[in-house]
C-alpha positions in Angstrom: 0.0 0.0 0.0 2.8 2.3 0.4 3.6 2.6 -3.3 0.3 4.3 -3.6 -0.2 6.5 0.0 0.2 9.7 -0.6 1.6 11.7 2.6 -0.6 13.9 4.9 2.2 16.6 5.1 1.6 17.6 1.0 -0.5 20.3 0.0 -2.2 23.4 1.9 -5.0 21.8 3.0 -3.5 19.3 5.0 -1.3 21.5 7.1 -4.4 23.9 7.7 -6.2 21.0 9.2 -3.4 20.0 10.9 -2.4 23.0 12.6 -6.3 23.6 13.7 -6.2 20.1 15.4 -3.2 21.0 17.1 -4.3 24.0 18.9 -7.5 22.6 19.7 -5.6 19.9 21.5 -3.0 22.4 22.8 -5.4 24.8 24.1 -6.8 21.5 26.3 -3.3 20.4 27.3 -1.1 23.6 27.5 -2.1 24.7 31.2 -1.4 21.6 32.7 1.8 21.3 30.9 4.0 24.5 31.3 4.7 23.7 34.9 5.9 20.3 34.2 7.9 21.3 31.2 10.5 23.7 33.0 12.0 21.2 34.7 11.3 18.2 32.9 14.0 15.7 31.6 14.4 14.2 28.1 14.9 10.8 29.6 13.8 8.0 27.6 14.1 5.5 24.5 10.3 4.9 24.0 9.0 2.3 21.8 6.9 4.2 18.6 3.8 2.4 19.7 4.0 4.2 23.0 4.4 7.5 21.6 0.8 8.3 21.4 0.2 6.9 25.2 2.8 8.9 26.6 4.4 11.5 24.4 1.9 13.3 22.2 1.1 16.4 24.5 4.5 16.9 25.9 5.8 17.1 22.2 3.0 19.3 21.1 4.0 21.5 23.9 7.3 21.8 23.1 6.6 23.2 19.9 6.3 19.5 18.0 4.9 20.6 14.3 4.4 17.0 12.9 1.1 15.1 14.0 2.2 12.0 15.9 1.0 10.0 12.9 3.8 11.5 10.9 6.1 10.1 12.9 4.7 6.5 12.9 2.1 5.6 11.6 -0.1 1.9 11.3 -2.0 3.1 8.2 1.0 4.8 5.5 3.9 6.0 5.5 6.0 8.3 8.5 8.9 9.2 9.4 10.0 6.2 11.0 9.8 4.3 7.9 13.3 6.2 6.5 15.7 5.3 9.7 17.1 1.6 9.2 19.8 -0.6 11.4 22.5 -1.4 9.9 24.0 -4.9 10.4 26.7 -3.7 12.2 24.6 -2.1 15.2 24.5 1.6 14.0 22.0 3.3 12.3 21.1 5.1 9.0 18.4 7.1 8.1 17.4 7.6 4.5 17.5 11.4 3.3 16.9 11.0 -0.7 14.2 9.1 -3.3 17.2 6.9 -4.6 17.6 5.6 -1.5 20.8 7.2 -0.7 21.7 6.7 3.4 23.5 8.8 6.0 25.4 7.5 8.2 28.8 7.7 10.4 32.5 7.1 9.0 32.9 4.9 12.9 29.2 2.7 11.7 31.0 1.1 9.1 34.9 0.9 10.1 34.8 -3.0 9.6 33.7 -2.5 6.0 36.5 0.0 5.6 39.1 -2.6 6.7 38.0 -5.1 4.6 38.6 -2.7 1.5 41.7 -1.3 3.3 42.7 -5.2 3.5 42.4 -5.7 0.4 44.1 -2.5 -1.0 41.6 -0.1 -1.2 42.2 2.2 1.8 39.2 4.3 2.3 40.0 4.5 5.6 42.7 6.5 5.4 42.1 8.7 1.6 38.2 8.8 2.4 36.0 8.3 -0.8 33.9 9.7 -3.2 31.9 8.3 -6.0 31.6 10.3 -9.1 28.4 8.9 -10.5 26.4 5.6 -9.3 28.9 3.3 -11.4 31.4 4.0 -9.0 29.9 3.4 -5.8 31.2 0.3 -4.1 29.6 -2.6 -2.7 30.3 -3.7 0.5 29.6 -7.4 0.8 28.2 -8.4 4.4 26.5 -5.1 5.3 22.9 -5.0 5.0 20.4 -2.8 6.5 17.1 -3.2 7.9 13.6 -1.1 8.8 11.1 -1.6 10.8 7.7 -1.7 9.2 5.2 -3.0 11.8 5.3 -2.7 15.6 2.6 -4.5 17.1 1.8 -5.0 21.4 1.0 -8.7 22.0 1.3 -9.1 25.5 -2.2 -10.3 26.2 -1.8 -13.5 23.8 1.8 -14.1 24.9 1.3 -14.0 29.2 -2.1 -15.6 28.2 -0.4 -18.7 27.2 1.9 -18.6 29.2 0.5 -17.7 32.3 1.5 -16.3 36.3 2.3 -19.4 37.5 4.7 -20.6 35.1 8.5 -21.0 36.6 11.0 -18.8 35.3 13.1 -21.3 33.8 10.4 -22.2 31.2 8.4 -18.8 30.8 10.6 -17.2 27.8 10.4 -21.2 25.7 6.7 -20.8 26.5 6.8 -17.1 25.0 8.8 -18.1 22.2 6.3 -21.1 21.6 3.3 -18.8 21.7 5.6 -16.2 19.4 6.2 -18.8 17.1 2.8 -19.0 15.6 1.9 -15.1 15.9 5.6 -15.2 13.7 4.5 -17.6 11.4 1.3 -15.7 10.6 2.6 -12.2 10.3 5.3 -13.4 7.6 3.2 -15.4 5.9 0.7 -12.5 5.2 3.1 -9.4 4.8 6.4 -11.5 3.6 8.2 -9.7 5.8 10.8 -11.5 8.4 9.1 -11.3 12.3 10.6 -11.3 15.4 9.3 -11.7 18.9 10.8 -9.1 21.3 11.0 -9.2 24.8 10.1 -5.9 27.3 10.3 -5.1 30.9 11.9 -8.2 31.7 9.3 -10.2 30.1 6.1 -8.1 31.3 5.8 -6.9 27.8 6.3 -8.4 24.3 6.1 -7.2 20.8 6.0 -8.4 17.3 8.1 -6.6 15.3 8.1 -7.0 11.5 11.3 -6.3 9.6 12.4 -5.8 5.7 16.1 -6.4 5.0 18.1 -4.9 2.6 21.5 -6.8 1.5 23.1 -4.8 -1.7 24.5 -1.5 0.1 27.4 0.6 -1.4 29.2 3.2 -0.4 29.0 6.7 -2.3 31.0 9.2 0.2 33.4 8.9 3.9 36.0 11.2 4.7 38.8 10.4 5.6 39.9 9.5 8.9 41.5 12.5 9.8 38.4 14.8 9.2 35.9 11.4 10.2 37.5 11.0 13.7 39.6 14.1 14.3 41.5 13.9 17.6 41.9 9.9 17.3 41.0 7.7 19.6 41.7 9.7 22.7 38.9 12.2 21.3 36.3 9.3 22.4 33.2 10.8 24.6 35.3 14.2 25.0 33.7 17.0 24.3 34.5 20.0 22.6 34.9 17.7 19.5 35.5 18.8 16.3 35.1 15.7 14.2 33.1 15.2 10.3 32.0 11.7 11.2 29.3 11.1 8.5 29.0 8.6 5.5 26.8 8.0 2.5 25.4 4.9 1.6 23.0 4.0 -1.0 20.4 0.9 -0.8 19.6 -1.0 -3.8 16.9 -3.4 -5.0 15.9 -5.5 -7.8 14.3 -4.1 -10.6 10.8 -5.3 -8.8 11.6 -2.9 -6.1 12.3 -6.4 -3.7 15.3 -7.0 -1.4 18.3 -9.1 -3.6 21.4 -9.6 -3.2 24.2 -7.6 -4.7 23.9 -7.9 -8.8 24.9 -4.9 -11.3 21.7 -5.0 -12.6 20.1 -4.2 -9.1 18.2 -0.5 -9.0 18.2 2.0 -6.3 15.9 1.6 -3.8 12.6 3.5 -3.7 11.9 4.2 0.0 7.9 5.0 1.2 9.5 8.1 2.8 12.6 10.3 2.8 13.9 12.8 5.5 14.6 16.4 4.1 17.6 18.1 5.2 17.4 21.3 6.9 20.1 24.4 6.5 18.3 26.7 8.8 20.3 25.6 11.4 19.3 26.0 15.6 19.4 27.9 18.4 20.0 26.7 22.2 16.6 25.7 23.8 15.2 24.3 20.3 13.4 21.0 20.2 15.5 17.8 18.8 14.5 14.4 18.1 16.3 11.0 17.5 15.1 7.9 16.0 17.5 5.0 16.2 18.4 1.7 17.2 20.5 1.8 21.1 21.7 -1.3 21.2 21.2 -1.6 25.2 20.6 0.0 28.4 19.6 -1.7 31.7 17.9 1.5 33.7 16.1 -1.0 36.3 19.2 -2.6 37.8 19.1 -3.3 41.4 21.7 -1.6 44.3 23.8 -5.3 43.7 23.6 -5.6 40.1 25.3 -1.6 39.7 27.1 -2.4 42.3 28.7 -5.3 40.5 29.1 -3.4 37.5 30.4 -0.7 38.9 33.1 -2.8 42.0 34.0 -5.6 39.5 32.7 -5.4 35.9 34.3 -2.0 34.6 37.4 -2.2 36.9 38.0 -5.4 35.7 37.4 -4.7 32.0 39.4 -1.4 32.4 42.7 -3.1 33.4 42.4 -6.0 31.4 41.7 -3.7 27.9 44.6 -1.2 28.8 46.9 -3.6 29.5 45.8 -5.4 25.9 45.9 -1.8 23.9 49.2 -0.7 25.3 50.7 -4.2 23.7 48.6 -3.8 20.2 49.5 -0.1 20.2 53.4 -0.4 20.7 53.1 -2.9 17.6 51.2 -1.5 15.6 53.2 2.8 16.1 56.7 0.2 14.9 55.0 -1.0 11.8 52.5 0.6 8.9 51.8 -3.3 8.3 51.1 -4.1 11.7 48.8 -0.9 12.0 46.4 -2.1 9.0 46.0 -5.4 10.8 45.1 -4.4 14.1 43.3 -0.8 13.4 40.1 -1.9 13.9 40.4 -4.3 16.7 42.3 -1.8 18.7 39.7 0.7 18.3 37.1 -0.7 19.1 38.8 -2.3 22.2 40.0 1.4 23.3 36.5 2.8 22.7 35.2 0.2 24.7 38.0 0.6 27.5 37.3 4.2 27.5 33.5 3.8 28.3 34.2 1.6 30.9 36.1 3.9 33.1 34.2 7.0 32.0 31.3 5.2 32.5 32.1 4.6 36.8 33.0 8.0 36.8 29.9 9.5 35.7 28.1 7.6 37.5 30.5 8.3 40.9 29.7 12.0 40.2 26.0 11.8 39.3 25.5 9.3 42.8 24.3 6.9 41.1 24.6 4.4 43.5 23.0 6.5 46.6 19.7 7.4 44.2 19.6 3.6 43.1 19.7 2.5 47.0 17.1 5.4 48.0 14.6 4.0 45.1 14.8 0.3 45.8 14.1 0.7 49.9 11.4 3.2 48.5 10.0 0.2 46.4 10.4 -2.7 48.9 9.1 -0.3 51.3 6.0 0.0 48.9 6.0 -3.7 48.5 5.6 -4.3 51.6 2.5 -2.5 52.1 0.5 -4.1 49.0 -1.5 -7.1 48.7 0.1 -10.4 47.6 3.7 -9.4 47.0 5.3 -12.1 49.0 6.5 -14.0 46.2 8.4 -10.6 44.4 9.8 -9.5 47.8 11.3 -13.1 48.5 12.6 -13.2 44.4 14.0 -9.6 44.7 15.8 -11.1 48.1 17.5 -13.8 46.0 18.5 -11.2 43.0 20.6 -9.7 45.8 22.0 -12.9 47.0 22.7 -14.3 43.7 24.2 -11.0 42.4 26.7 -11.0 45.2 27.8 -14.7 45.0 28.3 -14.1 41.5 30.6 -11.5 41.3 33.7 -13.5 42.2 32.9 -15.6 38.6 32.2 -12.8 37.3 35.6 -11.3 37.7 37.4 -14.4 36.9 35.1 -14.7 33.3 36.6 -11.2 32.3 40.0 -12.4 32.9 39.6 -15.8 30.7 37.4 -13.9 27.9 39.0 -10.6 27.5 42.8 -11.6 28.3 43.4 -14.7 26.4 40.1 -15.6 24.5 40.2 -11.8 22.7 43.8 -11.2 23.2 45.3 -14.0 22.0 45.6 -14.9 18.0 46.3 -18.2 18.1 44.5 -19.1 20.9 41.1 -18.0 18.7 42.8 -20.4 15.7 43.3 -23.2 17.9 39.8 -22.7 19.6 38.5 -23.1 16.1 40.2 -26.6 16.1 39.3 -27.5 19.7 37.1 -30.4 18.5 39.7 -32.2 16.2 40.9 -33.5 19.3 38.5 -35.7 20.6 37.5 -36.9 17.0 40.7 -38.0 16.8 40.5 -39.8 19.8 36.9 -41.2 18.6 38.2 -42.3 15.4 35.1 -39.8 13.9 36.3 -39.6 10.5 33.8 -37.3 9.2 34.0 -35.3 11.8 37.9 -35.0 11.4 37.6 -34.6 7.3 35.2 -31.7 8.0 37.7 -29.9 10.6 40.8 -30.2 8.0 39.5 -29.7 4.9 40.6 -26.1 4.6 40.7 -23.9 1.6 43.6 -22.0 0.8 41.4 -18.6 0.9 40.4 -20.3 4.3 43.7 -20.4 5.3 44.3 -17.2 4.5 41.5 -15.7 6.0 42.7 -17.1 9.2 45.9 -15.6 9.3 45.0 -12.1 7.7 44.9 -10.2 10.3 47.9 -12.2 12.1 51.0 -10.7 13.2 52.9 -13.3 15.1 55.2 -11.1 16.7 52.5 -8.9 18.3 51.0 -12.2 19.2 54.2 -13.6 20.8 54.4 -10.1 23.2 50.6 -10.4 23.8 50.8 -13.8 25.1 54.0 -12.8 27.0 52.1 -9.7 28.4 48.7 -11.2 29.2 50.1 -14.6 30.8 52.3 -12.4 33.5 49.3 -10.2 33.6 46.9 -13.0 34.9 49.0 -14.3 37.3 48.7 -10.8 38.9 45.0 -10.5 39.0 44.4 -13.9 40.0 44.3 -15.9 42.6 46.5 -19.4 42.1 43.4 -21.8 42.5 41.9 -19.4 39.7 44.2 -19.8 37.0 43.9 -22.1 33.9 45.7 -25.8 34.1 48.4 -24.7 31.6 49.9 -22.5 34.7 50.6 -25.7 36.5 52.6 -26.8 33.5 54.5 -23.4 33.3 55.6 -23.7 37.3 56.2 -27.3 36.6 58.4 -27.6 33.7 59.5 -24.0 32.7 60.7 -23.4 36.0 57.3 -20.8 36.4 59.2 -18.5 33.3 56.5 -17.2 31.4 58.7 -16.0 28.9 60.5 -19.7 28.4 56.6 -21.3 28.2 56.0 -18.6 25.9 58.6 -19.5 23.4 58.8 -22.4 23.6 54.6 -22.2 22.5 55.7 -20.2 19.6 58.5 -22.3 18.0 56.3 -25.4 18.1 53.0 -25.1 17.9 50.8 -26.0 14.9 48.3 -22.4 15.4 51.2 -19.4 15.3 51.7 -20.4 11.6 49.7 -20.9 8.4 52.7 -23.4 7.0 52.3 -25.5 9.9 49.0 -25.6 10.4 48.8 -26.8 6.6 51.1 -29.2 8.1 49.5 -30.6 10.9 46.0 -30.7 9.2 47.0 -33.0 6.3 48.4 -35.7 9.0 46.3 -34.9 12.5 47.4 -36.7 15.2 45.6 -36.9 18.7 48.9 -37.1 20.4 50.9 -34.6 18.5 47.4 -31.9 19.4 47.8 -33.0 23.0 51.4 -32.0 23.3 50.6 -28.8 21.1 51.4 -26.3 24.1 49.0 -23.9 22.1 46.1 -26.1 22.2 46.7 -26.7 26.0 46.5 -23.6 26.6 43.5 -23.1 24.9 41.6 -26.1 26.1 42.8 -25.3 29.9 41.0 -22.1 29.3 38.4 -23.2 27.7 37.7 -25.1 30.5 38.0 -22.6 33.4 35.4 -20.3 31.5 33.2 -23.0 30.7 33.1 -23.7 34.7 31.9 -20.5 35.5 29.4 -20.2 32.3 27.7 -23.3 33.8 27.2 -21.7 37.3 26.4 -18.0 36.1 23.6 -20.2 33.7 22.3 -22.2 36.4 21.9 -18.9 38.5 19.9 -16.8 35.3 16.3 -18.3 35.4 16.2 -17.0 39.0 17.9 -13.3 38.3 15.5 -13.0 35.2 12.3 -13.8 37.4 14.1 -11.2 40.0 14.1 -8.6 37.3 10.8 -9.3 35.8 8.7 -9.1 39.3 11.2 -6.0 39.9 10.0 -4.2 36.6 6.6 -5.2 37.2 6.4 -3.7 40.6 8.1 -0.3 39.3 5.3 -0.1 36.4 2.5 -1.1 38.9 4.0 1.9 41.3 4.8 4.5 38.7 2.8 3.5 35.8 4.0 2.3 32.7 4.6 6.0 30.8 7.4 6.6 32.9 8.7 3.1 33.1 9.9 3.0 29.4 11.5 -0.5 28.5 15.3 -0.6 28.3 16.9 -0.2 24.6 17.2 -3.8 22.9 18.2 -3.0 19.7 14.7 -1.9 18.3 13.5 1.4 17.0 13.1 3.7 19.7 12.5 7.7 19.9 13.8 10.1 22.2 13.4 14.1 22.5 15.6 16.9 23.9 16.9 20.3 23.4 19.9 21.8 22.1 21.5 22.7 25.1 25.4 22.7 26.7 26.2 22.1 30.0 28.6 22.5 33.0 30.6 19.3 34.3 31.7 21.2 37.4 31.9 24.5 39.2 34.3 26.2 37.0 33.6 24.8 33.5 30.4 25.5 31.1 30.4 24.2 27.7 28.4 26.2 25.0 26.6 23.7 22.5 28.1 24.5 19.1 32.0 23.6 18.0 33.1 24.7 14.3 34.9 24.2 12.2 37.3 27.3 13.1 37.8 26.0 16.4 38.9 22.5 14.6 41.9 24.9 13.1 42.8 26.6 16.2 43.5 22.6 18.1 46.0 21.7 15.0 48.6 19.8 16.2 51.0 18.6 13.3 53.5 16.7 16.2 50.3 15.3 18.3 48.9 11.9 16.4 45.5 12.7 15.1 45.2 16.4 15.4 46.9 17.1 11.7 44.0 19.4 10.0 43.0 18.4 6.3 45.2 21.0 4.0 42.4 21.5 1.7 39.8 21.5 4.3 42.0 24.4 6.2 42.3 26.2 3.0 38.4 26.5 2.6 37.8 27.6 6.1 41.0 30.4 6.0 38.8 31.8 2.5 35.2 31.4 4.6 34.7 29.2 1.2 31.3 27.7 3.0 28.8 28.4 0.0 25.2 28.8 2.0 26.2 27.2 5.2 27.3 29.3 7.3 26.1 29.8 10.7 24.3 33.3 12.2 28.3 34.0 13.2 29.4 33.6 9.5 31.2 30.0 10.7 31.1 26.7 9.7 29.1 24.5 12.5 30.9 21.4 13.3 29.2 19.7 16.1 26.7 20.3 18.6 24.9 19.0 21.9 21.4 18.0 22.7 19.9 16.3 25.7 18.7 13.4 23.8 19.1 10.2 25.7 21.2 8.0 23.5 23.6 4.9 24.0 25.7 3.1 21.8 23.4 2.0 18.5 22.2 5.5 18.5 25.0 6.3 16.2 24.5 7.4 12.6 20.9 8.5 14.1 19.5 11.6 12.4 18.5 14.4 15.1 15.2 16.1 13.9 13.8 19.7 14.0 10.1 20.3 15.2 9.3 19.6 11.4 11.0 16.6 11.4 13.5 17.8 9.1 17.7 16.5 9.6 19.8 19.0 11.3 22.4 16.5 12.2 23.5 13.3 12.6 24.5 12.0 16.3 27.9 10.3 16.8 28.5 10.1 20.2 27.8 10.9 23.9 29.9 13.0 26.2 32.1 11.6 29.1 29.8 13.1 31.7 27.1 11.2 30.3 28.4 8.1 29.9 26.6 6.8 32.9 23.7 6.1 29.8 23.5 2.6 29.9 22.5 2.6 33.3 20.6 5.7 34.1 20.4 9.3 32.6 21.4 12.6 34.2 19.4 15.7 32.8 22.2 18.0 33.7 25.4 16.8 32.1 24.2 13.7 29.9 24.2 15.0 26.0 24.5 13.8 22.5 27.7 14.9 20.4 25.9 15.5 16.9 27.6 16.5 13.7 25.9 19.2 12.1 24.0 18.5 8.4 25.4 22.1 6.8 28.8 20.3 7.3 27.8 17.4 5.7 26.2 19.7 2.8 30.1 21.7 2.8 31.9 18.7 2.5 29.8 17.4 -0.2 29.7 20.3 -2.3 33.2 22.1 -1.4 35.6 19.5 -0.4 34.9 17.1 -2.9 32.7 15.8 -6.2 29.8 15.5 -4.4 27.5 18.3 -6.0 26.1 15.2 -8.5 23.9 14.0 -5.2 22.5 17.4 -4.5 19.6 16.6 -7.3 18.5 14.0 -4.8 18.8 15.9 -1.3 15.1 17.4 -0.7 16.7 20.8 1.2 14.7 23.1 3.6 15.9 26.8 4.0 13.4 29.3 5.6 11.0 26.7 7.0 10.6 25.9 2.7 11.7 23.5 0.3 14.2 24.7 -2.4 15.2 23.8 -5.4 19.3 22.8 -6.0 22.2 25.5 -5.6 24.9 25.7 -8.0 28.2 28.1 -7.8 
C-alpha cells in the first residue's frame, strides 16, 4: 500500500487541518503542561507504539509541528519508515528518493578494513563516487527497517501464564511467538521477530524488511571522520566530520536481492529532508535509532557489580591489551592495518568503561539507586500479595553478590586470552579435532581439515605473530597478577612445573612449536592430524585449559539466570504497577526507539560551562602537526582560511561542526539523524559525552548529552571539499522553514 499512500504533510489543506487540530488539542493540554515542562527531563528511549500513550502532549507542547501520525504511523507511511539498522549495530536514516543513506565514518569501520585489506584504503584517503557506477559494494553489510510494531502481551502472558517458573516462561513465549511469527510473515512477507520488554512483562512483534546490496557513495577520511583519534572518544568540545553515504539497492521489482549490477536503487515510502536553517539553544530535537542496550532498572547489587567488579576489571584488562597492540602497531604501517580496527574498538570500549564509573561516581548513582529500591520494597511491603516478588528480589541480591567473584574471573579468561590472544582463537577453532581423533570420527575429522587456501588465508590475515608472541608474553604475567592461584587455567601448573614458572621460556617455547602461530604449519598438521601430536601442542593446552576454566563458570552463572530474570521481571513489574507504565519506558534492545531533547550545553563542574556549538574554526585553532590525530586536512583548512562555505554558514558567519542535545542515546544511537520540530535533519549523532556516559544505566538531565555532527557540514563537505554536488539533485533541502530547489556556484 505504500507505493500508492500519498503523505498527509503535501498540500495546503492538509497542514491547515493539521495545525487547527493542534491548537484545539494544545489549548486542552497547554495549562497543565507548562509547569511540568520547565523542569522536565528528556529521559527516555520509547517504543513508537508508546508514543501516542505517553508523548503526544508533551511534544506538542514543546513546539512539535508533525502530527504523531507523521512520525509513525499503522496506516501509511512516516517518518519512521526512512531510519534503518544497519547490520553492524548503528543506524542510518534515509534522506533521498534513490535511497541514498546517511550514516557515520565509525558505523562502518569494519567495511573499511575489509577494503583497506584488500588494498583499497578508504580509511585513510576517504571516498567519493563520481556517478552511481562508482559506488562500491560492500559485501556483508545489509540494512534493515522496521515496518510494523505490534503489542501482543495479552496472547503471549495468556499462554503462558503467572504461575509458570521462570526457567520455562521465555520457551513458552517463544512457543506462543512462534505461531503469531509464522502468521505475520506469511501475510506481509516480511521477516518477524518476537521481542522481549520489561523483563518479560511486555512483548512485541516486530516486522522487519532487510536490505543486503548497500554501497558506499561518500566517507571522509579518517583525519576529518574522527579528528582527535582515539583519545577524542566521549570528549567534548569535539570537532570531528564523522558522516558517510550509503546508497540501498533493490531489484528491478523494487524487492530486497542480493548484490547484482543490474540491481536498482531503492525506492523508500518516505525520505527525510535536510534542513540548512540551522538552531538555536533551547530548540526541540529528536532521534530515531536503534540503542543497542541500556539496563535502567538494575538493582543496588547488580550496579554495584558493575560498577566494584565489571568496569574495573574490564578497564585493566583492555589497557593492559591496547598498550601491547598499540606499541606494535606505532613500529610497523603493516602491523597498524592489521590491528586498526580491533584496537579501536577495544579502546573505545575501555574508554567507556572507566568513564562510565566516573559518571556515574559523580551523578550518585549508587546513593539514588539505593534510595529507590528501599522506597520500592518499602512499597512492596505495604500491597496485597507481593510475598513471592519481595522473596525473588531477596534472592537477586544474593545471587548478584555470590556471583561477582565468577564474574571477575570470566573477564579475565574472555578478554585476556580468548580476545587477546591470536592463536588461541585459531586453535579454539580446532578445539574439537581433538577428541575426533580420539573417537576415530572420520567425518568429523575430514570436515575440521578440509581447509581452503582462501580459508587459510583468511585465518591468518589479520595475524601478526610477533605482536601475538608479546601479547601472550604480556597477558600470561598479567593473569597471574589478577588472579588468585586456585583461579588460573591448568596450563599454569605446566608453566611452574616444567619452565621453571618462566613465562617467557613457556612462551617461546609455544611459539617455535606449535601448529596455530603459523599458516605453514598448520597446513602441516592438518594434512596428518594426530591426537597425540594436538595433545602435546602447548597452544592447544592452553586453549583447552581455558576453555575449561570459563566453561566452569558459564555453567554456574547459567544455572543462577532463570532466578535473576524472574528477580528482574517481578522488579520491573512492581516499578510499572508503582509509577505507571509512561514513565517506566523499557530498556533499549536493539529496536527502534524515539527520544526528545533540546539543544542545550552544559557545565561538568563549578568552573567549566560548555556552549553547544564547535566549528569548524575551532577545529583549526586545536592543530597539532607533532600530536597523532590532530593534523588538519590541507584542503579542508584552505576552505575555512577563505570562509569558502557556499550557504552554510552559521548566524556567526562559521562553519558548525558539532553540537549538543539532551537526547538520551547509548551506543546504537550512532548514525541516528536528530530532527527539528518539522521533522526535518539537522544533524547526525555520533557520540555521547564523558559526563554522560553513565547512559547505559541511568540518565542525568544536567550533564548527559549527544555529540551530533551538524548537516550544513555534511552539505560543505559534499559540495566544497569534494565531487559531491552530482547527489544534491536528490537531497530534498529546507531553508526558511521551505523546500528549495538545488544550488549551484
Amino acid at each position: 500500500m505504500w507505493d500508492f499512500y500519498i503523505p498527509s504533510r503535501v498540500g495546503k489543506m492538509a497542514i491547515s487541518m493539521r495545525g487547527a487540530f493542534r491548537f484545539v488539542r494544545l489549548a486542552l493540554v497547554l495549562p497543565a503542561l507548562l509547569w511540568a515542562l520547565r523542569g522536565e527531563a528528556a529521559e527516555g528511549m520509547f517504543t513508537l507504539p508508546e508514543l501516542r500513550e505517553e508523548l503526544r502532549d508533551t511534544l506538542e507542547a514543546r513546539g512539535m509541528e508533525l502530527l504523531i501520525d507523521e512520525l509513525y504511523s499503522t496506516y501509511g507511511p512516516s517518518v519512521e519508515d526512512a531510519v534503518g539498522r544497519l547490520s553492524n549495530g548503528g543506524t542510518g536514516a534515509v534522506v533521498s528518493s534513490q535511497g541514498l543513506v546517511l550514516t557515520n565514518q565509525h558505523c562502518i569501520l569494519p567495511n573499511l578494513h575489509e577494503l583497506a585489506i584488500s588494498g583499497r584504503n578508504y580509511l585513510e584517503e576517504g571516498y567519493c563516487a563520481t556517478g552511481r557506477q562508482q559506488e562500491v559494494p560492500l559485501p556483508g553489510l545489509s540494512m534493515r527497517f522496521t515496518r510494523v510494531v505490534r503489542d501482543v502481551t495479552p496472547q503471549i502472558l495468556a499462554f503462558v501464564g503467572e504461575a509458570a517458573p521462570q526457567a520455562k516462561r521465555d520457551s513458552l513465549a517463544q512457543m506462543a511467538g512462534q505461531r503469531l511469527i509464522d502468521s505475520a510473515e506469511k501475510k506481509s512477507g516480511f521477516e518477524a521477530e518476537l521481542v522481549r520488554l520489561r523483563g518479560g512483562n511486555t512483548w512485541q512483534l516486530v516486522e522487519y524488511q532487510t536490505f543486503r546490496d548497500v554501497r558506499l557513495v561518500v566517507v571522509p577520511p579518517r583525519r576529518i571522520a574522527q579528528f582527535g583519534g582515539e583519545g577524542e572518544n566521549w570528549l567534548w568540545p569535539r570537532h570531528a566530520g564523522d558522516f558517510a553515504l550509503l546508497r540501498i539497492y533493490t531489484d528491478a521489482q523494487r524487492k530486497p536481492a542480493a548484490y547484482a549490477k543490474s540491481n536498482v536503487p531503492y525506492s523508500p515510502p518516505w525520505s527525510l529532508r535536510v534542513s540548512v536553517d540551522g538552531y538555536k539553544e533551547g530548540d526541540l530535537t529528536m532521534t530515531l535509532g536503534y540503542p543497542g542496550r541500556s539496563e535502567r532498572y538494575l538493582t543496588t547489587a547488580e550496579l554495584q557489580q558493575r560498577m566494584q567488579v565489571v568496569n574495573p576489571a574490564v578497564g585493566r584488562v583492555l589497557g593492559q591489551r591496547n598498550r601491547v597492540w598499540k606499541y606494535h602497531m606505532d613500529a610497523s604501517p603493516a602491523v597498524a592495518l592489521k590491528y586498526a580496527l580491533r584496537y579501536s574498538q577495544s579502546e573505545n570500549y575501555r574508554q567507556k568503561v572507566v568513564g562510565e564509573n566516573a559518571a556515574l561516581r559523580r551523578a550518585g548513582e549508587e546513593k539514588r539507586r539505593d534510595e529507590e529500591e528501599r522506597a520500592m520494597f518499602s512499597w512492596l511491603a505495604q500491597q496485597k500479595n507481593t510475598g513471592r516478588s519481595l522473596a525473588a528480589l531477596d534472592e537477586l541480591r544474593n545471587l548478584t553478590l555470590r556471583r561477582n567473584p565468577a564474574v571477575h574471573r570470566l573477564i579475565h579468561y574472555r578478554e585476556g586470552l580468548a580476545n587477546s590472544l591470536g592463536f588461541y582463537q585459531i586453535a579454539n577453532r580446532f578445539r574439537g579435532l581433538q577428541t575426533a581423533l580420539e573417537k576415530g570420527d572420520d567425518e568429523a575429522i575430514k570436515r575440521m581439515t578440509k581447509l581452503s587456501k582462501e580459508d587459510m588465508a583468511s585465518l591468518f590475515r589479520d595475524y601478526d605473530q610477533e605482536t601475538d608472541r608479546a601479547m601472550t608474553r604480556s597477558m600470561l604475567k598479567f593473569l597471574r597478577g589478577q588472579l588468585q592461584p586456585g583461579e588460573l587455567p591448568a596450563f599454569y601448573r605446566l608453566i611452574d612445573k616444567d619452565f621453571g614458572g618462566d613465562i617467557d621460556r613457556f612462551v617461546d617455547e609455544l611459539f617455535r612449536e606449535s601448529a596455530f602461530v603459523s599458516p605453514e604449519r598448520l597446513g602441516r598438521m592438518l594434512a596428518r592430524p594426530k591426537a597425540k601430536q594436538l595433545q602435546k601442542d602447548l597452544g592447544m593446552q592452553l586453549c583447552q585449559a581455558t576453555h575449561a576454566k570459563m566453561q566452569e563458570d558459564l555453567n554456574m552463572l547459567v544455572k543462577a539466570h532463570p532466578a535473576l530474570e524472574e528477580g528482574q521481571r517481578l522488579y520491573q513489574a512492581a516499578w510499572v504497577a508503582k509509577e505507571g507504565k509512561g514513565r517506566m519506558y523499557p530498556n533499549a534492545n536493539g529496536t527502534l526507539r524515539f527520544s526528545y531533547g533540546r539543544v542545550e550545553g552544559y557545565s561538568p563542574d563549578a568552573i567549566r560551562t560548555f556552549g553547544p556549538v564547535t566549528s569548524l574554526e575551532g577545529m583549526l585553532l586545536r592543530e597539532d602537526e607533532q600530536l597523532d590525530g590532530f593534523e588538519v586536512d590541507a584542503r579542508l583548512k584552505g576552505l575555512s582560511e577563505r570562509k569558502d562555505y557556499f550557504q552554510y554558514r552559521n548566524a556567526e558567519s562559521m562553519m558548525s561542526l558539532n553540537f549538543l542535545t539532551t537526547n538520551d542515546v547509548v551506543a546504537g544511537n550512532s548514525g541516528s539523524p536528530v530532527l527539528n520540530a518539522h521533522g526535518d535533519v539537522i544533524g547526525l549523532c555520533f557520540d555521547t559525552n564523558s559526563e554522560g556516559l553513565l547512559g547505559e544505566v541511568g540518565y542525568s538531565p544536567r550533564v548527559s548529552r549527544a555529540i551530533n555532527l551538524d548537516i550544513r557540514y555534511v552539505l560543505f563537505y559534499l559540495r566544497k571539499y569534494t565531487e559531491g554536488l552530482w547527489l544534491f539533485s536528490e537531497f530534498r533541502v529546507v531553508r526558511d522553514g521551505k523546500e528549495e530547489g538545488v544550488f549551484y556556484d
